[in-house]
N, CA and C atoms as an extended XYZ file, in Angstrom:
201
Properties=species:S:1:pos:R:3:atomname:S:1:resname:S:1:resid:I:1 pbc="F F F"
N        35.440       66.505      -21.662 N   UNK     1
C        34.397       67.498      -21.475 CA  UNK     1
C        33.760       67.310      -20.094 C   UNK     1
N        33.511       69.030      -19.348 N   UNK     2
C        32.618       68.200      -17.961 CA  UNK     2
C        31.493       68.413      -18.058 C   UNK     2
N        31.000       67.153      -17.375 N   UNK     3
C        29.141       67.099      -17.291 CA  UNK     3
C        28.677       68.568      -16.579 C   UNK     3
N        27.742       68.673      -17.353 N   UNK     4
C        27.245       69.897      -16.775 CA  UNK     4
C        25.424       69.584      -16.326 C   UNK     4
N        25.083       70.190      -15.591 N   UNK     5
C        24.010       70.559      -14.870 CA  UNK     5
C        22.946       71.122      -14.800 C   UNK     5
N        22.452       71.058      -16.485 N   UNK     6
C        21.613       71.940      -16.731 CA  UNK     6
C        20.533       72.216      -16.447 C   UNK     6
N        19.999       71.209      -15.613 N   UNK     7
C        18.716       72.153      -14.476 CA  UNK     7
C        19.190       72.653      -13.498 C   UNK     7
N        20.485       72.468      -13.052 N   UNK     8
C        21.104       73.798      -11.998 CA  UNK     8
C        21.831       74.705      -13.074 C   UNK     8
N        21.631       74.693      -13.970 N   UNK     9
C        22.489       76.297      -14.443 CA  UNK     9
C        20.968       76.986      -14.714 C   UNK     9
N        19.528       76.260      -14.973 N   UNK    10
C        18.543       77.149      -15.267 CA  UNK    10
C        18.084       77.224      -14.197 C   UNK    10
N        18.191       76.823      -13.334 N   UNK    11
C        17.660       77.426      -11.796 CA  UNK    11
C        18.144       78.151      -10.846 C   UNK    11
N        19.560       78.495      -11.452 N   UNK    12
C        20.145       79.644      -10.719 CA  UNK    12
C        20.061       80.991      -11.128 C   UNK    12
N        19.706       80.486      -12.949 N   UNK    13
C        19.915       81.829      -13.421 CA  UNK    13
C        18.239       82.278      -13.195 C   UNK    13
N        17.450       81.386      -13.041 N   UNK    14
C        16.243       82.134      -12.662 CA  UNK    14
C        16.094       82.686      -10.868 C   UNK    14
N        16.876       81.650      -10.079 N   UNK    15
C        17.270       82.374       -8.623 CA  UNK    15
C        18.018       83.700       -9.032 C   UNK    15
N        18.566       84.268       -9.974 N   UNK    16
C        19.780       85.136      -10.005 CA  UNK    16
C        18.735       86.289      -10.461 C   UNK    16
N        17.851       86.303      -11.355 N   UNK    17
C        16.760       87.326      -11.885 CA  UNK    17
C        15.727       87.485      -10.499 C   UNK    17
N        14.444       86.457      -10.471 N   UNK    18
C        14.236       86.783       -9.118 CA  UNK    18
C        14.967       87.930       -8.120 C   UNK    18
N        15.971       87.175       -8.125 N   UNK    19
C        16.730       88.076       -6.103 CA  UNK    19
C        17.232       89.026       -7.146 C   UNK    19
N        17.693       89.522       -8.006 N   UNK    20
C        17.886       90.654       -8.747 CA  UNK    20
C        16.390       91.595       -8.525 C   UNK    20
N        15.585       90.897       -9.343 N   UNK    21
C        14.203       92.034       -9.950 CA  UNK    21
C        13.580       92.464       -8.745 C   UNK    21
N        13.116       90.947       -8.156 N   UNK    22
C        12.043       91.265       -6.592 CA  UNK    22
C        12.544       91.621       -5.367 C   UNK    22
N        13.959       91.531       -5.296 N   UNK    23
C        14.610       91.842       -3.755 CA  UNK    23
C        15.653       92.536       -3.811 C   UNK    23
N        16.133       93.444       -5.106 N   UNK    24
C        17.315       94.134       -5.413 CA  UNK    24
C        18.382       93.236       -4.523 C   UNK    24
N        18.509       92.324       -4.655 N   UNK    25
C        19.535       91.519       -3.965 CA  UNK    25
C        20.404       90.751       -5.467 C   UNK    25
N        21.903       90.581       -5.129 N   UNK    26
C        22.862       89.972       -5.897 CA  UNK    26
C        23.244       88.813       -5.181 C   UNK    26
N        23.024       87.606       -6.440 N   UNK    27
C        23.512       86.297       -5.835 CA  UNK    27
C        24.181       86.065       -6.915 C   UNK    27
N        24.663       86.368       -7.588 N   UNK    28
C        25.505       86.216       -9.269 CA  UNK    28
C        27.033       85.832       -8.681 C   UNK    28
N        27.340       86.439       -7.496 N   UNK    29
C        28.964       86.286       -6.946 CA  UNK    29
C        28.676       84.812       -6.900 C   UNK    29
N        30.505       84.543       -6.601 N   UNK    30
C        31.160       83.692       -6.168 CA  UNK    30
C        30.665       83.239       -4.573 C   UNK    30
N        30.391       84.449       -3.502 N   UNK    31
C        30.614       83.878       -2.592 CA  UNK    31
C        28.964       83.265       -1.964 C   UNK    31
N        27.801       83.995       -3.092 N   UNK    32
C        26.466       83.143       -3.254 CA  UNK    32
C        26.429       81.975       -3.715 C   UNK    32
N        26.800       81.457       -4.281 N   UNK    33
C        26.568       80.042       -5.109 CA  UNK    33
C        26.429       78.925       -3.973 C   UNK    33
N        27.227       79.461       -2.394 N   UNK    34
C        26.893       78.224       -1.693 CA  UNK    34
C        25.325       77.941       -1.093 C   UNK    34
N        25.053       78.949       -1.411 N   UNK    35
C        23.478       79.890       -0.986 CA  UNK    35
C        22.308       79.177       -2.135 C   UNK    35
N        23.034       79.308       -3.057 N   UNK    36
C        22.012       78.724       -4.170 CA  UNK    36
C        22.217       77.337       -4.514 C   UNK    36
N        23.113       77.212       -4.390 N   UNK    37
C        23.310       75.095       -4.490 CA  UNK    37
C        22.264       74.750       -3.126 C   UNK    37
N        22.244       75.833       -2.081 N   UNK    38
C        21.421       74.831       -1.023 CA  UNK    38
C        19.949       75.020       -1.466 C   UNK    38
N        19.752       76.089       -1.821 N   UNK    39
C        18.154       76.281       -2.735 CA  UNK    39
C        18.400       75.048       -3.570 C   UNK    39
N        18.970       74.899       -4.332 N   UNK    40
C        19.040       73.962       -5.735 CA  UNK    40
C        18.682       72.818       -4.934 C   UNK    40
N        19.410       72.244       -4.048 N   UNK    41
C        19.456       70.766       -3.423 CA  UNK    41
C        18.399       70.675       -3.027 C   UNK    41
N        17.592       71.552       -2.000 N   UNK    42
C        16.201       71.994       -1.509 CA  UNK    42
C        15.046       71.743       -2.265 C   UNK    42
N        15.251       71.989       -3.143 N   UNK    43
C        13.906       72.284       -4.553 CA  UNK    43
C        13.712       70.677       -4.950 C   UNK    43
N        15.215       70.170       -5.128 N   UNK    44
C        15.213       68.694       -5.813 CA  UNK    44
C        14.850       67.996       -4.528 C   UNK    44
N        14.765       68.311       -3.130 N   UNK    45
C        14.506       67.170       -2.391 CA  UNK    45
C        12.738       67.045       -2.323 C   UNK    45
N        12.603       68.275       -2.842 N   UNK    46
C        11.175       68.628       -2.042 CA  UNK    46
C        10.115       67.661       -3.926 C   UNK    46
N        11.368       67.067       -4.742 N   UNK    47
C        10.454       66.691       -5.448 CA  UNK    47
C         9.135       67.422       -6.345 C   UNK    47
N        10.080       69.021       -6.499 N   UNK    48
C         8.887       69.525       -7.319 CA  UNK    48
C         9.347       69.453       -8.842 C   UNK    48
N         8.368       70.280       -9.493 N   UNK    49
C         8.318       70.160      -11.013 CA  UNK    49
C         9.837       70.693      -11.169 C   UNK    49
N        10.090       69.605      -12.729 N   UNK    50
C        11.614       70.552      -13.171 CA  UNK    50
C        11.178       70.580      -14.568 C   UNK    50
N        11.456       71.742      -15.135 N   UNK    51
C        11.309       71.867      -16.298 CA  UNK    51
C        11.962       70.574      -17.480 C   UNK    51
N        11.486       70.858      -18.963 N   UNK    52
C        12.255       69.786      -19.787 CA  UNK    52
C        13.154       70.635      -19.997 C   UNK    52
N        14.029       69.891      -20.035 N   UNK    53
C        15.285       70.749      -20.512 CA  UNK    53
C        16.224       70.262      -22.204 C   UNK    53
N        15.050       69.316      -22.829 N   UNK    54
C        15.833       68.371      -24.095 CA  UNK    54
C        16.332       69.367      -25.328 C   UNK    54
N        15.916       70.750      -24.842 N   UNK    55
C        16.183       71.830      -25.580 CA  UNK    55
C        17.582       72.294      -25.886 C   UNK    55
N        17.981       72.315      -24.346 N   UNK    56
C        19.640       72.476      -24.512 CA  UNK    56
C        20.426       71.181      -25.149 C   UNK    56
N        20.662       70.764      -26.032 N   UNK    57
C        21.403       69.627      -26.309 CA  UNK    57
C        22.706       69.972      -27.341 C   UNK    57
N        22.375       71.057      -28.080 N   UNK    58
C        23.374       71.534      -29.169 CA  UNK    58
C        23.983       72.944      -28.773 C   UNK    58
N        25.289       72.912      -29.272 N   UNK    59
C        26.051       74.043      -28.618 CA  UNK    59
C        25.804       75.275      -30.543 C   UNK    59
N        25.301       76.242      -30.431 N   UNK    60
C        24.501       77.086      -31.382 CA  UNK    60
C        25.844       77.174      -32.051 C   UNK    60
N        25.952       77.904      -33.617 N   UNK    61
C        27.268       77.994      -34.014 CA  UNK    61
C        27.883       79.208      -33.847 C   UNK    61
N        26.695       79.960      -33.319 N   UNK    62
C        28.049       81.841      -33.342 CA  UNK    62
C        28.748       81.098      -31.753 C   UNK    62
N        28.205       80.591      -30.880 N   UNK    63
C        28.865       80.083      -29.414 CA  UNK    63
C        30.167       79.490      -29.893 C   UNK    63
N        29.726       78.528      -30.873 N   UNK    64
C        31.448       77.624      -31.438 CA  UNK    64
C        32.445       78.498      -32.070 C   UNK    64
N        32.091       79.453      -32.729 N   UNK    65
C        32.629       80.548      -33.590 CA  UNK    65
C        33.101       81.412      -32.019 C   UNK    65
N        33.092       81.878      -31.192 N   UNK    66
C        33.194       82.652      -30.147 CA  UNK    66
C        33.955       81.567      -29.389 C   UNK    66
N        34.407       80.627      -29.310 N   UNK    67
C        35.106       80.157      -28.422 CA  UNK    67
C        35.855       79.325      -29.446 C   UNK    67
């Protein structure tokens, strides 16, 4: 299984709403993500708040049923 990143998958998808809602801008592509890993890296250097995230820990069962 790969480790996953789950304060960078919730901080992109809130970068991805943001630049959606407030700037009619799309960062959802492929060729944004290098754009938002440098936000991501940015945010973590600058040492601000990160949400808890102990929420995500279980994969729901219609998700297991769907894959």
């Amino acid at each position: 299984m790969v480790d996953v990143d789950k304060s960078y998958i919730l901080f992109s998808s809130v970068v991805i709403e943001i630049a959606s809602k407030k700037f009619n801008a799309g960062v959802s592509h492929e060729e944004a993500e290098p754009f938002v890993k440098a936000l991501y890296e940015k945010y973590i250097g600058l040492n601000l708040p990160q949400p808890d995230l102990t929420w995500i820990s279980a994969t729901p069962k219609s998700a297991k049923a769907w894959v």
